[in-house]
N, C-alpha and C positions, 0 to 999 in steps of 0.2 A: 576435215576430220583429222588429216593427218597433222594438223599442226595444235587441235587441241590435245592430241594424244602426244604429240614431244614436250607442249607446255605443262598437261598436267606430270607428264613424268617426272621432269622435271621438279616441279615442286615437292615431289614425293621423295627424289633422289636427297635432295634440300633438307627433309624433316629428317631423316634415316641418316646422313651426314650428321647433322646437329645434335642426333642420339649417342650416335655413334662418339662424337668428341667429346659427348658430356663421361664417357665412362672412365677415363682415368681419374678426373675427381672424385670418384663415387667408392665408398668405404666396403667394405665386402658384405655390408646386412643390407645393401640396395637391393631393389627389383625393380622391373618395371609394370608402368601401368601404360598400358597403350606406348606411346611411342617417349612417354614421361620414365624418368628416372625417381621413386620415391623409397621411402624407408618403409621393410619389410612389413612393420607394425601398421603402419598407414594405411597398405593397398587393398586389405580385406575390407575395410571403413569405402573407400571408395569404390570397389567394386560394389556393396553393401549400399550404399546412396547411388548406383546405375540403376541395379535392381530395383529400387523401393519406387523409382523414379518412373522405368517401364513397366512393374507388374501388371499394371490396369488393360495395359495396348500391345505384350508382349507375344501373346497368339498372333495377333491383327496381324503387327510389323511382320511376325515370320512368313507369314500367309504374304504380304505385300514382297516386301525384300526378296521369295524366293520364287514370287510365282505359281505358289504353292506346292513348289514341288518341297519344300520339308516334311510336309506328310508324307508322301511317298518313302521318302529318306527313312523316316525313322518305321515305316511300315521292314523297311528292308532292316532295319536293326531289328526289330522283333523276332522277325524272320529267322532272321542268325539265330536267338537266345532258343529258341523253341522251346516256348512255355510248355507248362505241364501241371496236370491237377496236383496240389499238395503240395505244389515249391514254395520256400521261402527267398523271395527276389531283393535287392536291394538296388534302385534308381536314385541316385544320387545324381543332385540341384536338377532335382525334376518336379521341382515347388508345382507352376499349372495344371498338372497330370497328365501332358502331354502323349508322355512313353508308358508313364502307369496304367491308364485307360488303358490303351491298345494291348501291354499284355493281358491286362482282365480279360479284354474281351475275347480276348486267343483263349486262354485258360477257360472259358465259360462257352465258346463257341457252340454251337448246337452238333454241329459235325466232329468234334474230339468227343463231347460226352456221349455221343450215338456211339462212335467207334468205341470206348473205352468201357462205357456201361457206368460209369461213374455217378457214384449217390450223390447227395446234398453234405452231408455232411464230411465227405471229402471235400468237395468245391470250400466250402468253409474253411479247412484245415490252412488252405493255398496263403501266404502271407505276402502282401505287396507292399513294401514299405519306399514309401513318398519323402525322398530326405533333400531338404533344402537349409540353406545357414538364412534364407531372407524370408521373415515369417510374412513379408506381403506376395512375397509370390506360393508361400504356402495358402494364405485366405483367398487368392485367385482359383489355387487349386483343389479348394475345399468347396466352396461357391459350384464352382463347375461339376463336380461330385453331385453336392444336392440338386441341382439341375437334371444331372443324369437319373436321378433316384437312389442315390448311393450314400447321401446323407450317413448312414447310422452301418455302411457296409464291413462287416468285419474284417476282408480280406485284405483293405486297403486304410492303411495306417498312414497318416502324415507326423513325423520326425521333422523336430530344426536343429539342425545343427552344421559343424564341420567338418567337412570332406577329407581332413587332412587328423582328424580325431574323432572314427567313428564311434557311434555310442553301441556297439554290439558288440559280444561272444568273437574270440576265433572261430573260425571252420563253421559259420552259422548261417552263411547263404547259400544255396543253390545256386543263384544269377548275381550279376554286378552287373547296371548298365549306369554310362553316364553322358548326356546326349548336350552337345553345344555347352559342356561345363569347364571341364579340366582345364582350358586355358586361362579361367580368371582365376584360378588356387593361385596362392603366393609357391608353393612348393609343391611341383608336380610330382617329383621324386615319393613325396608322402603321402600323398593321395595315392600312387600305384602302391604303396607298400600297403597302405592301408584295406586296400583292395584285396590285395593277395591275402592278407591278414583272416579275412572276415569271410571270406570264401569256402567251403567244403572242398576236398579235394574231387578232383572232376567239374569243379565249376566254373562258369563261365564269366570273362570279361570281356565287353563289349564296347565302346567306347566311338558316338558319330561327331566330330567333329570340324570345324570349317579348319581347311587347310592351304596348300599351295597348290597353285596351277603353273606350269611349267609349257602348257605349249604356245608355244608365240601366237602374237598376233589374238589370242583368243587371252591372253596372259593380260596383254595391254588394256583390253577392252572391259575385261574385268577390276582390272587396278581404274579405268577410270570411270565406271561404273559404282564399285566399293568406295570410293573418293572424293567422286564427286553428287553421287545419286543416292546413296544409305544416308548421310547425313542432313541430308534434303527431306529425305522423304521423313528422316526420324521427326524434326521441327514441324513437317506439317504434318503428321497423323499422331504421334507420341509428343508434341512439344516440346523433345528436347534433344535437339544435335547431336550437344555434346555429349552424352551417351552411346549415339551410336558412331559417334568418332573414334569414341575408343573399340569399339565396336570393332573396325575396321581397323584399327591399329592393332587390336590385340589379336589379331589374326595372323598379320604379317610376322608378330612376335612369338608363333606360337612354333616349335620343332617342326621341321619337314616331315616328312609321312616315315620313310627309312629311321631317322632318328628316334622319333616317339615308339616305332616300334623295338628298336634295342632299347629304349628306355623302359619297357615294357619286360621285353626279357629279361633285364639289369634286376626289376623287382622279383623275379624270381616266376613267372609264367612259363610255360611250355606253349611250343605250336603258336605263336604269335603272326600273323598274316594281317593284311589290310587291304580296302577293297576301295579303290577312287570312282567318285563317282562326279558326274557332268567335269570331266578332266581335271578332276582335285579341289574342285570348289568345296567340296564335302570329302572325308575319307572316314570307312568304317574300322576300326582298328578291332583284333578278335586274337583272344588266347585264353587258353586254358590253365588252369593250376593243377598239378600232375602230384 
């Protein structure tokens, strides 16, 4: 065990090097895609054919990859938002309806509406708006809707569009959540602005994202885990690797837990906290607009 774990390091140290050297050639409208160096214009197209690629097996894989504990995960994001009859939310690249369902069902729960006393025609008012830039993992998330009986539901709206140009009003959400997204944006800076933009004051951002693990030894086993086993598993249940290679690379690339949170208050949030969970494999990022 221990010498698969210095080899795959190894290999890992290798790719991140070779990243690493490529960026003094690189013109200041580069990003990255995974552990790749491309032009800004390019990487929304390629993250765009990830997507189009997994939308079909994109539940499955999270269910496989995390042992299902991603459910749980995002039950604990909701948690945090504390839905409420008559808000207007916005879930951004939340195409499947993964986090939309879950707050409907908070919002529609039979225990808020006993407490509350709450008519029909408030529950209607409630707007859940389903915003995704990849219209295949919006029809995954519309499909799953009709399934549910929600086909023709007023309260949940599917949008496509760009994370980093929303199509709404200032000051016109209640909620912002954005679950396993913001690190494939070309520009995270704009997506938080955009955020803050679109938000009421008082409202909330929330934000679950895969992040960094820091404690040894559990750090290692994950990196050869993410490494060597995500991209495995992607070929044999989703058919395709290379998707969830970047997967895995676009994680490594993504700010540490401390950072993403000043870049949070940079956009202009109040009260910014974050909350790691199974030792930073996932972290919940939380702040409000004041």
């Amino acid at each position: 065990m221990t010498l698969r774990l210095l080899s795959s390091r190894r290999r890992l140290v290798r790719r991140v090097l070779s990243y690493t050297s490529s960026l003094a050639s690189l013109h200041s409208h580069a990003t990255s895609f995974g552990f790749q160096q491309v032009k800004e214009e390019e990487k929304s197209k390629l993250v765009g054919n990830v997507f189009t690629n997994v939308a079909s097996s994109y539940d499955i894989m999270n269910d496989v990859m995390s042992g299902g504990l991603h459910r749980l995960w995002k039950e604990r994001l909701v948690g945090k938002l504390s839905p409420f009859v008559g808000m207007k939310h916005l879930d951004v690249a939340g195409g499947t309806g993964d986090v939309a369902f879950r707050i409907y069902d908070a919002v529609n729960s039979v225990q808020r509406r006993a407490l509350r006393k709450v008519d029909e025609a408030s529950i209607e008012e409630t707007q859940i708006y389903v915003f995704d830039i990849n219209p295949n993992m919006l029809n995954v998330g519309k499909q799953r809707a009709a399934e549910r009986g929600l086909r023709d539901n007023k309260s949940l709206v599917w949008v496509e569009g760009d994370a980093e140009a929303l199509s709404f009003d200032d000051s016109s959400m209640d909620g912002y959540t954005i679950a396993f997204g913001i690190r494939n944006v070309t520009h995270i800076e704009k997506a938080l602005a955009e955020a803050y933009r679109v938000l009421k004051r008082g409202g909330r951002f929330l934000c679950l994202e895969l992040s960094h693990v820091d404690i040894p030894v559990f750090k290692e086993l994950y990196d050869l885990y993410s490494f060597q086993v995500i991209p495995n598993l992607g070929e044999l249940i989703a058919g395709d690797r290379d998707s969830y290679q970047y997967l895995v690379e676009s994680v490594r690339r993504f700010p540490p837990q401390e950072r993403f949170a000043t870049m949070i208050g940079d956009a202009g949030f109040e009260k910014v906290e974050y909350e790691n969970l199974v030792g930073g494999v996932v972290a919940i990022h939380s702040a409000i607009k004041l």
